[in-house]
Backbone as CSV, one residue per row, in Angstrom:
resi,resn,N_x,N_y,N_z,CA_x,CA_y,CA_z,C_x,C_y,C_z
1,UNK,12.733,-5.710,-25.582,12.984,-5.427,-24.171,13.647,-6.629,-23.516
2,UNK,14.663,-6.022,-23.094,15.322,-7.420,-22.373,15.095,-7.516,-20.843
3,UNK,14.781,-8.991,-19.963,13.969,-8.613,-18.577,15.224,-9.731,-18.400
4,UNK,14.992,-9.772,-16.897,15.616,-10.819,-16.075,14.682,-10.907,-15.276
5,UNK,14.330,-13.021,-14.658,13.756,-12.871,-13.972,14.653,-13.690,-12.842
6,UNK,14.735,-13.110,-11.514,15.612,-13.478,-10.556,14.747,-14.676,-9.580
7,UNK,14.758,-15.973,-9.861,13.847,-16.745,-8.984,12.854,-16.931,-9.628
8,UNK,13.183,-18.048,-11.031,12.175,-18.757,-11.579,11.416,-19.836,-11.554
9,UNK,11.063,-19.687,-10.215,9.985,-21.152,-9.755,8.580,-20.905,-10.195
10,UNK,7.248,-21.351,-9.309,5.766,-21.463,-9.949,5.712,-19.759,-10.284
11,UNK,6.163,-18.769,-9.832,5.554,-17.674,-10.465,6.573,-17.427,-11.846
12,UNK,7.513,-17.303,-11.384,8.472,-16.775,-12.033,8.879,-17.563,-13.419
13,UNK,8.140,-18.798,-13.639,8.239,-19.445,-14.556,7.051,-18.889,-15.748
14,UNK,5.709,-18.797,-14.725,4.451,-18.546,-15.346,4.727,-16.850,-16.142
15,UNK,5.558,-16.216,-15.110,5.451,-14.755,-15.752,6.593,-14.666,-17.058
16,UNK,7.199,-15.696,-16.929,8.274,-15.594,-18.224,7.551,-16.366,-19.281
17,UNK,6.562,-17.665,-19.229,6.178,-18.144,-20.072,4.454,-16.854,-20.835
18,UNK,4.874,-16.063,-20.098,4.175,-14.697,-20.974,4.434,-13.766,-21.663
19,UNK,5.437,-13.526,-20.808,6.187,-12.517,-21.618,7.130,-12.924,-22.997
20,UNK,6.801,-14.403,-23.139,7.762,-15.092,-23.914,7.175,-14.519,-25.330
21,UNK,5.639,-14.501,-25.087,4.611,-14.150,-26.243,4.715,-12.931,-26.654
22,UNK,5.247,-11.980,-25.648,5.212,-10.669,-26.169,6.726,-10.192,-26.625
23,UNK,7.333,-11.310,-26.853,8.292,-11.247,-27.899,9.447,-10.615,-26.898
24,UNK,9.807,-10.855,-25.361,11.075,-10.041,-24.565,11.658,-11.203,-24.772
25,UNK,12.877,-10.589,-24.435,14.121,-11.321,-24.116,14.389,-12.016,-22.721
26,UNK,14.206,-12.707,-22.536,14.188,-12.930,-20.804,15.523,-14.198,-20.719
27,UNK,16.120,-13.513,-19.400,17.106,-14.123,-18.862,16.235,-14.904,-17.381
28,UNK,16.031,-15.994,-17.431,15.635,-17.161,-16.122,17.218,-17.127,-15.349
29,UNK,17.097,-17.069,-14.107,18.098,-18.006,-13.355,16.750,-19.066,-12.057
30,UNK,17.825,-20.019,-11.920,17.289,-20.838,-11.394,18.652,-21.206,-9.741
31,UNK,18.655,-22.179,-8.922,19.657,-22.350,-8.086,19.631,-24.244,-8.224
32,UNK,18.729,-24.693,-9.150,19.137,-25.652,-9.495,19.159,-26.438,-10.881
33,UNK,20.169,-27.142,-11.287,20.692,-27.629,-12.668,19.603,-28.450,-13.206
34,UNK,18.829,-29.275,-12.663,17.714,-30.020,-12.777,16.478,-29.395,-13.536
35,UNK,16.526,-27.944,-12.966,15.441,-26.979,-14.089,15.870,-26.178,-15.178
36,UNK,17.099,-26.428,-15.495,17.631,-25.642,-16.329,16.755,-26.203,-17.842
37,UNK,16.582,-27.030,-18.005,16.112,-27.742,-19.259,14.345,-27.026,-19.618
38,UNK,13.420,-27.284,-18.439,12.467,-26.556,-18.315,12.590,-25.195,-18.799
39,UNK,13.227,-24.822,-18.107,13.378,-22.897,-18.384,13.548,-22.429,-19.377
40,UNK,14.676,-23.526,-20.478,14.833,-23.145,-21.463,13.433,-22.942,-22.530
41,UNK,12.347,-23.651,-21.828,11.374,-23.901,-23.019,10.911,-22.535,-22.776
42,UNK,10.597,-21.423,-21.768,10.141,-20.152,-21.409,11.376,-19.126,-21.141
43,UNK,12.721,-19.597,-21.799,13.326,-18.235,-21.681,14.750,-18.259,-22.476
44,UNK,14.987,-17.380,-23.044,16.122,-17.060,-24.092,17.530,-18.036,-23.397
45,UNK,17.665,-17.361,-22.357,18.713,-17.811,-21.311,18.611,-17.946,-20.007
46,UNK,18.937,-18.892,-19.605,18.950,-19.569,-18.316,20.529,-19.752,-17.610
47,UNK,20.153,-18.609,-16.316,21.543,-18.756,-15.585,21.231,-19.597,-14.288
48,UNK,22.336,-20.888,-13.847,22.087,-21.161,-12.382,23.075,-20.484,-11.319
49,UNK,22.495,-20.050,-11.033,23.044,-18.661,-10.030,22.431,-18.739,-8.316
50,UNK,22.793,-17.713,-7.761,22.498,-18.110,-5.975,22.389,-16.265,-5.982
51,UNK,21.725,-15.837,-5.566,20.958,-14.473,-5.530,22.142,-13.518,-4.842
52,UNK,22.622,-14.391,-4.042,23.677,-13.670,-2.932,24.852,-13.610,-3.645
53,UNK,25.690,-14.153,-4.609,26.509,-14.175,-5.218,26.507,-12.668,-6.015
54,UNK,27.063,-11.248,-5.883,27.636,-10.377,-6.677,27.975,-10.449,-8.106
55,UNK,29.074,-11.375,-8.234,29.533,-11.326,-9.647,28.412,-12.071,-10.209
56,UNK,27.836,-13.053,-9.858,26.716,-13.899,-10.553,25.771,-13.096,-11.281
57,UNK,25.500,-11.925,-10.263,24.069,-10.969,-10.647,24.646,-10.037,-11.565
58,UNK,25.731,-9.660,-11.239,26.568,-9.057,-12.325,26.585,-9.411,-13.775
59,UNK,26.806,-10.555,-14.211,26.327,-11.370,-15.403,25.165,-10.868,-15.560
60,UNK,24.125,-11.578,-14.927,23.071,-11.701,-15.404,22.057,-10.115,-15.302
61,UNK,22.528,-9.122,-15.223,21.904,-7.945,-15.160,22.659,-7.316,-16.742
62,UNK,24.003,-7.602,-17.452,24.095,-7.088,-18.260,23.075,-6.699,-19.356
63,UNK,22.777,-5.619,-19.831,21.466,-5.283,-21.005,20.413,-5.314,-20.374
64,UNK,20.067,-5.513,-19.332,18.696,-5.423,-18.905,17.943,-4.020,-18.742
65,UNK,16.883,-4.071,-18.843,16.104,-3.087,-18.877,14.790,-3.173,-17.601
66,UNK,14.403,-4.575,-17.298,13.748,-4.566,-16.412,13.902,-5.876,-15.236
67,UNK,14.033,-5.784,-14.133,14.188,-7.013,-13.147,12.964,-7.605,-12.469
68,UNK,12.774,-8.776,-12.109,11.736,-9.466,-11.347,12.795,-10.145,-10.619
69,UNK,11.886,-10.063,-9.035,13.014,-10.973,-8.236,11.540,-11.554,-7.813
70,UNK,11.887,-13.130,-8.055,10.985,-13.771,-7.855,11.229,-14.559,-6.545
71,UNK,11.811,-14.579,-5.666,12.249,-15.637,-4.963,11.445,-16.687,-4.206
72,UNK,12.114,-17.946,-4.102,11.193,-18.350,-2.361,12.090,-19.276,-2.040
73,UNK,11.749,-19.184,-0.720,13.148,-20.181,0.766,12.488,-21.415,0.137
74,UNK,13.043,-22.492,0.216,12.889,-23.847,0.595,12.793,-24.237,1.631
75,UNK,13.204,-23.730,2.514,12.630,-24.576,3.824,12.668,-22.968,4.659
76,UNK,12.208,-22.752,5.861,11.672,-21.632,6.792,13.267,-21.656,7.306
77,UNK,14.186,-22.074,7.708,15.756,-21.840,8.317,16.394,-21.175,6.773
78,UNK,16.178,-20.710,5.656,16.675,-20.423,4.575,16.538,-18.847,4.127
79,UNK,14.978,-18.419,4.565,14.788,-17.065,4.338,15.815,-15.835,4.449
80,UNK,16.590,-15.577,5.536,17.505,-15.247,5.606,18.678,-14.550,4.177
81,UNK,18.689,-16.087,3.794,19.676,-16.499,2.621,18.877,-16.000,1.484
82,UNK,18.153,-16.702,1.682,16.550,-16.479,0.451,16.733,-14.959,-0.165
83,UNK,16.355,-14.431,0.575,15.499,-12.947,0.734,15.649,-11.937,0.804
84,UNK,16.662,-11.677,2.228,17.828,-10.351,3.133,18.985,-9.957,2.086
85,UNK,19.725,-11.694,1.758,20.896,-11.152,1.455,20.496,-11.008,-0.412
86,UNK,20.113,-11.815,-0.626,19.644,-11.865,-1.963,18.973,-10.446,-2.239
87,UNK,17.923,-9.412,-1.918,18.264,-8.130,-1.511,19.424,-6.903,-1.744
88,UNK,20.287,-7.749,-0.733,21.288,-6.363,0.068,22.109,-6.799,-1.901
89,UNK,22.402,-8.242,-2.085,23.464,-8.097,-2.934,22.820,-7.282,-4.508
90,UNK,21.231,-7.553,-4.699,21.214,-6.740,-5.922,21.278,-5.321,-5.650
91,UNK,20.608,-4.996,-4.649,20.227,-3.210,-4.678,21.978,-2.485,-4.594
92,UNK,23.200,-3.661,-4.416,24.332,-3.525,-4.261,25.326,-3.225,-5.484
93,UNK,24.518,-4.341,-6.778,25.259,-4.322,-7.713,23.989,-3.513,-8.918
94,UNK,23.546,-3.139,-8.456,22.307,-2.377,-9.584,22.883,-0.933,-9.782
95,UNK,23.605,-0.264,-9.180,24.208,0.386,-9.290,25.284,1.016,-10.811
96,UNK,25.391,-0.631,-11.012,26.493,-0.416,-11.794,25.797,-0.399,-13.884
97,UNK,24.294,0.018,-13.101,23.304,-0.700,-14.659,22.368,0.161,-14.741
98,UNK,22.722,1.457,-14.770,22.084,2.637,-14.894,20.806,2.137,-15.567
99,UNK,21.080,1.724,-17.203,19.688,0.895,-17.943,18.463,0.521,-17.318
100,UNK,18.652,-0.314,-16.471,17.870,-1.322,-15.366,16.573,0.046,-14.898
101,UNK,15.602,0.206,-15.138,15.008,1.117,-15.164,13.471,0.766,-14.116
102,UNK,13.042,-0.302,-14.064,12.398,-0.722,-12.939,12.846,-2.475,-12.050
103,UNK,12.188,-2.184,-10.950,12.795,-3.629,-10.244,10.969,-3.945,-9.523
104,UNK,10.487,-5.274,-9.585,9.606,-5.904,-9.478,9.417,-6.955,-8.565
105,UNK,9.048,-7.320,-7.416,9.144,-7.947,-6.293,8.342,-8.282,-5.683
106,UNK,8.059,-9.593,-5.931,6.955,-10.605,-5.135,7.010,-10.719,-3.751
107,UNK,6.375,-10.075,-2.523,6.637,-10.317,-1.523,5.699,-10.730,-0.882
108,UNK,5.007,-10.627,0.528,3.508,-11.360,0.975,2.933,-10.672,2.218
109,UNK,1.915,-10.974,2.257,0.793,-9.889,3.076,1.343,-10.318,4.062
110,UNK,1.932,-11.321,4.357,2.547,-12.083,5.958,2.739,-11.255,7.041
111,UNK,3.243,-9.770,6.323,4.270,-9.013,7.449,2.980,-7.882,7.910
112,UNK,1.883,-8.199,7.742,1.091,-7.744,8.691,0.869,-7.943,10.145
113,UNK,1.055,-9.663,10.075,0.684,-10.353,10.767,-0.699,-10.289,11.488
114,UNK,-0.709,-10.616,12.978,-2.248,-11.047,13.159,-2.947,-9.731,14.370
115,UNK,-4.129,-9.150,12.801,-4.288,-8.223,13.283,-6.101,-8.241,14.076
116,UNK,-6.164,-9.578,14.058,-7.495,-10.123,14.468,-8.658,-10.006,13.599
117,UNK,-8.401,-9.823,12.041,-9.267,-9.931,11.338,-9.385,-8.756,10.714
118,UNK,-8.896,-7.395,11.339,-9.516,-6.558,10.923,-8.863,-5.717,8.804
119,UNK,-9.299,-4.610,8.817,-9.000,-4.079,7.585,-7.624,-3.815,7.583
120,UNK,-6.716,-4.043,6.489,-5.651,-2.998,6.416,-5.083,-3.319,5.394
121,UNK,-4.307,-1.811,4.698,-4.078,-1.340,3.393,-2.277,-1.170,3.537
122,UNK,-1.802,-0.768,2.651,-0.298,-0.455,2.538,0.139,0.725,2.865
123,UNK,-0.794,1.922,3.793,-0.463,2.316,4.916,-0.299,2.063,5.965
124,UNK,-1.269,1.134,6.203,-0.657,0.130,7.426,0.246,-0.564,8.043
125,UNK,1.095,0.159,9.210,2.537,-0.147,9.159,1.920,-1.718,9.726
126,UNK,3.782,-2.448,8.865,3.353,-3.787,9.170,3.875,-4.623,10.375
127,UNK,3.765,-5.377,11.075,3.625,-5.692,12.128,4.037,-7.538,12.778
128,UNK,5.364,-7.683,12.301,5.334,-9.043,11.394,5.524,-9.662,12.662
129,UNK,5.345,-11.041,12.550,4.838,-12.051,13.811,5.779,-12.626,14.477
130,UNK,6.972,-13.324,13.529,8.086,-14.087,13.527,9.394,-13.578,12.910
131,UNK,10.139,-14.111,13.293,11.748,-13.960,12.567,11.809,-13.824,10.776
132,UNK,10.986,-14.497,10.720,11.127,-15.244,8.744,9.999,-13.694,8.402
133,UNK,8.863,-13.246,8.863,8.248,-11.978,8.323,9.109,-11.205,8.277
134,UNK,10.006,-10.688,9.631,10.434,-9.545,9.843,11.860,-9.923,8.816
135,UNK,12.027,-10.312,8.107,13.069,-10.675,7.402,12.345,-10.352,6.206
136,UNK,11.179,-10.788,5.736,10.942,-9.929,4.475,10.138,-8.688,4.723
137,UNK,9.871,-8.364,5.761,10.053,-6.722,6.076,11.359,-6.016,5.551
138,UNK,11.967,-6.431,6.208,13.783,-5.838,5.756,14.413,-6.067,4.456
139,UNK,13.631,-7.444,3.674,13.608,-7.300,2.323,13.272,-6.347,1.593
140,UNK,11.566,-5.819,1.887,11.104,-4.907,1.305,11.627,-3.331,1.374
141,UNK,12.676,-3.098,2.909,12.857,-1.687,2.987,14.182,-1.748,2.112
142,UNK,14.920,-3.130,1.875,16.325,-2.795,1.105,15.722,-2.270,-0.044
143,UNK,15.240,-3.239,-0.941,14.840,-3.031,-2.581,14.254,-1.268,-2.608
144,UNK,13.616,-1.093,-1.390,12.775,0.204,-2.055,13.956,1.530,-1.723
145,UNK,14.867,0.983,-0.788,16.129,1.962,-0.465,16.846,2.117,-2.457
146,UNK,16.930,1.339,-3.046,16.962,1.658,-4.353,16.320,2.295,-5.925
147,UNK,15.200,2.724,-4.532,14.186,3.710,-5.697,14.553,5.057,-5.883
148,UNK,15.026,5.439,-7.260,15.761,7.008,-7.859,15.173,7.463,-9.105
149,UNK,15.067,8.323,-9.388,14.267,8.912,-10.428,14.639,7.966,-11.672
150,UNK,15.946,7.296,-11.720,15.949,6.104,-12.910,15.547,4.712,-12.919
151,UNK,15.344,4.237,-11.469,14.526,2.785,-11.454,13.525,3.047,-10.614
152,UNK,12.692,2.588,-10.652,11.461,2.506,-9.966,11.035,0.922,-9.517
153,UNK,11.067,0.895,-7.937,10.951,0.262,-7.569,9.361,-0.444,-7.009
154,UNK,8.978,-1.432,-7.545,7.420,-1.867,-7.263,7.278,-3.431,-6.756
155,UNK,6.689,-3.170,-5.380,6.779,-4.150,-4.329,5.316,-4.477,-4.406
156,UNK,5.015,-6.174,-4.276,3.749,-6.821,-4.381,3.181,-7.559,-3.300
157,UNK,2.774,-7.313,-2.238,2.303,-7.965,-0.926,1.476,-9.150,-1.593
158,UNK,1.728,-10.332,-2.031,1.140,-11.485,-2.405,0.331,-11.922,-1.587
159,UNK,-0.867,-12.430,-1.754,-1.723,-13.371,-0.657,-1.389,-14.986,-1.158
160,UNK,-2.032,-15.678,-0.414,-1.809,-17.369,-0.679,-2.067,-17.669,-1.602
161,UNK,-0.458,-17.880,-2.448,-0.776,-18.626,-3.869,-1.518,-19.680,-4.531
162,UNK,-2.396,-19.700,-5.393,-3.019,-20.842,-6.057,-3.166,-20.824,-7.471
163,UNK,-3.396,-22.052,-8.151,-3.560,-22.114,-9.771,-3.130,-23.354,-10.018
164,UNK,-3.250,-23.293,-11.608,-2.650,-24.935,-12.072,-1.346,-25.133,-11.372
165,UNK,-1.865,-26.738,-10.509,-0.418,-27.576,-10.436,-0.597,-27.138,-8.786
166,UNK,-1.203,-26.626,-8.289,-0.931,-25.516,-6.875,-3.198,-25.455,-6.546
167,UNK,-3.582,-26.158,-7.007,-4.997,-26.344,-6.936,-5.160,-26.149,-5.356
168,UNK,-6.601,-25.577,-4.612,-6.771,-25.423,-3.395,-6.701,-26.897,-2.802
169,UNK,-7.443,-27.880,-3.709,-7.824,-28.992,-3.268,-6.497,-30.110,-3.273
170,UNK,-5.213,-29.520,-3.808,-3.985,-29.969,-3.352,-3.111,-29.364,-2.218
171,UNK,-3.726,-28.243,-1.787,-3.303,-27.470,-0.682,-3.816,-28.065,0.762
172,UNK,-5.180,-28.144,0.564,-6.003,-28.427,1.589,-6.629,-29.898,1.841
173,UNK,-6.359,-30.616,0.781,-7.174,-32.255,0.795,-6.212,-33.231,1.929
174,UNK,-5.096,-32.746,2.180,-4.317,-33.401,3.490,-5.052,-33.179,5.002
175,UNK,-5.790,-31.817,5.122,-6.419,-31.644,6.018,-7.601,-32.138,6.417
176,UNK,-7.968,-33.449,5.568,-9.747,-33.420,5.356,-9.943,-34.823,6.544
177,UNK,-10.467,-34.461,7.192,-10.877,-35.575,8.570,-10.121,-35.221,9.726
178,UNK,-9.238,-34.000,8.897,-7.829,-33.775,10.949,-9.324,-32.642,11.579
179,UNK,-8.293,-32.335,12.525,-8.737,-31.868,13.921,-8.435,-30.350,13.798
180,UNK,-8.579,-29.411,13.919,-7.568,-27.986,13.866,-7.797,-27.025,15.067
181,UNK,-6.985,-26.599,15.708,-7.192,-25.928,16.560,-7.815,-24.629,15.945
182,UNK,-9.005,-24.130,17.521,-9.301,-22.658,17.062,-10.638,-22.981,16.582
183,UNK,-11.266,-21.693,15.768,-12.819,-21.761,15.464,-12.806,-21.651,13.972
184,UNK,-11.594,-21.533,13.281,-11.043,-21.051,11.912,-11.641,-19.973,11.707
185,UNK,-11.914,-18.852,12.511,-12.639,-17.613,12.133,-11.303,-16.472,11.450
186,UNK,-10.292,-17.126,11.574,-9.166,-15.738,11.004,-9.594,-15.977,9.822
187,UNK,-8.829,-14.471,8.994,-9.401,-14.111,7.813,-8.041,-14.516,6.651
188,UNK,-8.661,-15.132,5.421,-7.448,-15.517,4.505,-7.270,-14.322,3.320
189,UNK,-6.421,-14.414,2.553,-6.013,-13.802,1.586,-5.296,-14.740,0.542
190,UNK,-6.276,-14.859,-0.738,-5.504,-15.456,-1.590,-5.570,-14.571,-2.573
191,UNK,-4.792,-15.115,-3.966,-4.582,-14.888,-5.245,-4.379,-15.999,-6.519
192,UNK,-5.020,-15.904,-7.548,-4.701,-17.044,-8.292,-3.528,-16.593,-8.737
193,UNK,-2.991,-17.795,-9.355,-1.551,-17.253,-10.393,-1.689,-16.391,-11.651
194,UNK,-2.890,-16.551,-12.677,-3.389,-15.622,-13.459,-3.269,-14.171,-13.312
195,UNK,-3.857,-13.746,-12.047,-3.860,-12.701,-11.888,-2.404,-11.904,-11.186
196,UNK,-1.571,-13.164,-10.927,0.036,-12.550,-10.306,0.613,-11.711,-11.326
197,UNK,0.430,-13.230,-12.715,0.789,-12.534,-13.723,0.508,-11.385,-14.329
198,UNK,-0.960,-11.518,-14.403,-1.122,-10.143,-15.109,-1.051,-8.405,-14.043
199,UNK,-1.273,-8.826,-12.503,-0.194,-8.090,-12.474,0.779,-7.336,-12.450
200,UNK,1.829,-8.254,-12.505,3.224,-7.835,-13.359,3.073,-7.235,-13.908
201,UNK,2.826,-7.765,-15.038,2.784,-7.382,-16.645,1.669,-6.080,-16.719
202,UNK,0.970,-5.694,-15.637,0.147,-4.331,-15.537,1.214,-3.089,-15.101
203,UNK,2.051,-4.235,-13.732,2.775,-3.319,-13.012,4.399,-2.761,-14.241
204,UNK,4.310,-3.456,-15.395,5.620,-3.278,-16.187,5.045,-2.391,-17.022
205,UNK,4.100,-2.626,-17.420,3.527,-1.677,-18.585,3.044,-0.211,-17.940
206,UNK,2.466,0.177,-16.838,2.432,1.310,-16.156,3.695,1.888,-15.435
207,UNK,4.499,1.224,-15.615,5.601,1.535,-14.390,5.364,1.444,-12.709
208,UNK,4.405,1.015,-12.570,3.862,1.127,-11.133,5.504,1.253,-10.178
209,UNK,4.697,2.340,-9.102,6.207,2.451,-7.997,5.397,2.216,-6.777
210,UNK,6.381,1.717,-5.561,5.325,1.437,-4.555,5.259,-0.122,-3.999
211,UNK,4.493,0.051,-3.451,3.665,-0.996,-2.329,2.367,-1.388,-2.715
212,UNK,1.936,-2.862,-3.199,0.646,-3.006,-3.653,0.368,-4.438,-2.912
213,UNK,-0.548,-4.477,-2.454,-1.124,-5.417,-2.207,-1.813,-6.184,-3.228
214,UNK,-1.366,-7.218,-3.387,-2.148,-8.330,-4.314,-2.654,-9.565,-3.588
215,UNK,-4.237,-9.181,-3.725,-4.875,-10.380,-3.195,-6.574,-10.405,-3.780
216,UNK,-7.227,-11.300,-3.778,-8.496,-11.147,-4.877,-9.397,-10.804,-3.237
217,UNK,-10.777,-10.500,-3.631,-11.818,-9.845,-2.968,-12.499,-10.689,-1.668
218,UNK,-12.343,-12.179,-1.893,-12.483,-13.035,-1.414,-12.748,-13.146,0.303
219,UNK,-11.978,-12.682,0.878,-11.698,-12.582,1.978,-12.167,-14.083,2.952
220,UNK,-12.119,-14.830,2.532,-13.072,-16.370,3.053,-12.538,-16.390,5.060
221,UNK,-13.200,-16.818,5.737,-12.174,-17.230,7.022,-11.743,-18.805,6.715
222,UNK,-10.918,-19.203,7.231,-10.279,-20.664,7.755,-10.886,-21.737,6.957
223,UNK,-12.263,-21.089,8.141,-13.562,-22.199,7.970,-14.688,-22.577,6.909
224,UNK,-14.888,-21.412,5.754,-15.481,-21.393,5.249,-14.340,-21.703,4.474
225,UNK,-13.397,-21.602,3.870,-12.414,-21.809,2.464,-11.975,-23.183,2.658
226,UNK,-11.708,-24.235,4.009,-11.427,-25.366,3.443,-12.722,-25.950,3.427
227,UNK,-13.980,-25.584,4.138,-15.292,-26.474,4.077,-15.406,-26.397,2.691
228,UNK,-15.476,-25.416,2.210,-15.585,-25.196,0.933,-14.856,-26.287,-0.177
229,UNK,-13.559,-26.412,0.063,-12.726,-27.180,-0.773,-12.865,-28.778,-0.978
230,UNK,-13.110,-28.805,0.342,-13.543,-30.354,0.830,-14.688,-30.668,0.733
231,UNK,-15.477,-29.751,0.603,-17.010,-30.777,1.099,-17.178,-30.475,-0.932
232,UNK,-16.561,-29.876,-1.668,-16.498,-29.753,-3.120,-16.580,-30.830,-3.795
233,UNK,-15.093,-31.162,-2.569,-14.020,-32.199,-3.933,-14.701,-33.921,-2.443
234,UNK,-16.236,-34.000,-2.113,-16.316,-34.927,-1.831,-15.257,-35.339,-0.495
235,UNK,-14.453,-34.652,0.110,-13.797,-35.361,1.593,-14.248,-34.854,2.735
236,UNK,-14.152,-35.673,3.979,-14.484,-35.085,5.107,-14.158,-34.191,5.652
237,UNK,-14.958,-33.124,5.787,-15.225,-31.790,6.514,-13.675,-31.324,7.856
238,UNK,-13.006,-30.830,8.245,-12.231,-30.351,9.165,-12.879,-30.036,10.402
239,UNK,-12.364,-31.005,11.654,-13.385,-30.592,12.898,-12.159,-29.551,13.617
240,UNK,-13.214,-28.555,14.479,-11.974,-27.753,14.518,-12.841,-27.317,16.282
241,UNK,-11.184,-27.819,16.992,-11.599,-27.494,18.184,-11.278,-26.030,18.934
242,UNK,-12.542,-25.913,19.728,-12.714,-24.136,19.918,-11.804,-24.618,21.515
243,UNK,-11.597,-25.336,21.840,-11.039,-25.352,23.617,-9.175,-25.169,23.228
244,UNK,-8.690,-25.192,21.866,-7.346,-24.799,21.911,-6.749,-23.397,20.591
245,UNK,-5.931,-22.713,21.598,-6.001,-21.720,20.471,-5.632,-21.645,19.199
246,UNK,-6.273,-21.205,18.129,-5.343,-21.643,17.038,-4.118,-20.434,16.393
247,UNK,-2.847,-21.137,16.075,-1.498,-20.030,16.561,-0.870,-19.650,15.020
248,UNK,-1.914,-19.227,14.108,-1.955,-19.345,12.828,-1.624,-18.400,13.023
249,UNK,-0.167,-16.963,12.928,0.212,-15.706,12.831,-0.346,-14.479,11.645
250,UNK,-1.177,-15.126,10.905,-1.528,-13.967,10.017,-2.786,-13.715,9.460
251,UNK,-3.856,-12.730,10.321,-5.220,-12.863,9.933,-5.195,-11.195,10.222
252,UNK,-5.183,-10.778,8.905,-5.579,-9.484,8.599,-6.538,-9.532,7.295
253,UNK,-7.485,-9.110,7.418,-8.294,-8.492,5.857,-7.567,-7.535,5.061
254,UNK,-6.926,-7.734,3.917,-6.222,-6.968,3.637,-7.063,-6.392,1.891
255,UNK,-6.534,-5.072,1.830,-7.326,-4.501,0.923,-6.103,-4.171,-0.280
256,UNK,-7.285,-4.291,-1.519,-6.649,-4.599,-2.794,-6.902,-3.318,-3.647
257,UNK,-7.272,-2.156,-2.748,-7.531,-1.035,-3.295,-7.084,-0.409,-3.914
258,UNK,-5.752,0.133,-3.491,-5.050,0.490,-4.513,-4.242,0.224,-5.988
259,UNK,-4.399,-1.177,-5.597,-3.889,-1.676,-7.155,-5.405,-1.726,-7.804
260,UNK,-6.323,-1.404,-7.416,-8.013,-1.460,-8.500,-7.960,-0.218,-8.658
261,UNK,-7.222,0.677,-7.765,-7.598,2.417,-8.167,-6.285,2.791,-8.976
262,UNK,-5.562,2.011,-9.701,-3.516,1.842,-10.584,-4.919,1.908,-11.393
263,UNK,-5.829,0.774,-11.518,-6.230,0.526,-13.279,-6.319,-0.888,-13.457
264,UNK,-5.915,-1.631,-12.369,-5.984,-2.975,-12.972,-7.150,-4.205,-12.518
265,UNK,-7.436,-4.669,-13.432,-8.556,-5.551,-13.150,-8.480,-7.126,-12.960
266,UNK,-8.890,-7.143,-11.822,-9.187,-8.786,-11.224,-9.362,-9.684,-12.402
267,UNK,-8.586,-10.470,-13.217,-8.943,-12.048,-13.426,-10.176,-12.836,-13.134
268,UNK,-9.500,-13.195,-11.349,-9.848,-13.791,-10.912,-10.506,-13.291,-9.529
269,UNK,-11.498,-12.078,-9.307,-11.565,-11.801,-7.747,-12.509,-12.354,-7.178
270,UNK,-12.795,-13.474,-7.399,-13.521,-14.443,-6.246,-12.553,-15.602,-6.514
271,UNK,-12.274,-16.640,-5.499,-11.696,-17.840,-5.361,-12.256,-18.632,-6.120
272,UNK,-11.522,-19.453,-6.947,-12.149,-20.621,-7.424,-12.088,-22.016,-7.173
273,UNK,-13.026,-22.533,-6.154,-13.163,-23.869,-6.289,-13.060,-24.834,-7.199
């Protein structure tokens, strides 16, 4: 089986250095020359390519059978570029690759935005906070505008990434003695990387079509997930003042139901400290 994965950074590296085992063919692109050497150790071929580029994707879709678009902005003024057009240009040139039989897409619970804590599932229309959500809102309606009885398109609402190299206590140990606005009562959503992968690799082997939320059971608020991290790993506790609001855009409880009622089983569904 030959895959492409479009945007091989921390996920997109991890899901190719798996599939490497199960003997696919995988085409990496990357947008910089510096990782090309890396990639090679997890993938047949390595293109440096820019998502928005046509003929680029053109290359790199020849023989394929299955796509991952892995992407992520580098900086928040990039998404746009990132995401929209990177988007408009595959669902543009996929056309021409009848083969290409499913497309796979990391996206994030973000575009809920802040629904004050409460429940919500992937019926839940989403409700995004800022410019950069509502941009991978419009990500998600291009890719799925390309779902036809020959590709099947399967979209992954990611929660806050973690795992080797990406540890909580490298996420959060900058915060340990600050101040934070708010009571940290909003609600988080994470996922380890383990379970991104597998996943994938659930969502490739079933064909999954659709909208899934991926996030483990966890549901921690603010306050309890960095006390947690910090008072773990030995640093001072986060004082967090209730007299200013805190303007954190995305606190929904979001439910992982339907990808547990696909068939697939949690890794990891409690957080690990």
């Amino acid at each position: 089986m030959n895959i492409a994965i479009i945007g091989c950074g921390y996920v997109g590296y991890a899901v190719s250095q798996y599939w490497q085992h199960k003997d696919f063919v995988i085409t990496a692109t990357t947008t910089s020359n510096e990782r090309v050497p890396e990639l090679q150790t997890v993938a047949q071929k390595v293109i440096v390519a820019k998502g928005n580029d046509p003929e680029s994707l053109k290359a790199i879709l020849q023989n394929q059978d299955i796509v991952l678009l892995s992407v992520g902005a580098k900086s928040r003024d990039e998404y746009e570029k990132t995401y929209l057009e990177t988007a408009k240009t595959l669902v543009s040139v996929l056309k021409y690759f009848p083969n290409i039989h499913q497309l796979i897409y990391t996206g994030s619970y973000s575009i809920y935005g802040d629904r004050n804590g409460v429940w919500v599932d992937e019926e839940t229309p989403p409700a995004p906070a800022d410019v950069n959500t509502h941009i991978l809102r419009k990500t998600e309606d291009i890719l799925l505008s390309a779902d036809n009885e020959n590709l099947r398109v399967c979209i992954f609402r990611l929660g806050g990434i973690y795992g080797p190299g990406r540890e909580l206590v490298k996420i959060f140990g900058r915060a340990a003695g600050t101040t934070r606005p708010g009571k940290g009562e909003d609600t988080t959503n994470w996922v380890h990387l383990d379970d991104i992968v597998g996943a994938i690799e659930f969502a490739r082997y079933h064909r999954l079509q659709g909208i899934y939320n991926l996030v483990d059971d966890s549901h921690l608020t603010s306050k309890e997930l960095i006390s947690n991290v910090l008072t773990g790993n030995n640093l001072p506790d986060v004082i967090w003042d209730e007299t200013n609001k805190s303007n954190r855009p995305h606190n929904a409880w979001v439910s992982n139901q339907k990808l547990k009622d696909a068939g697939y089983e949690f890794i990891h569904p409690q957080i690990i400290f």
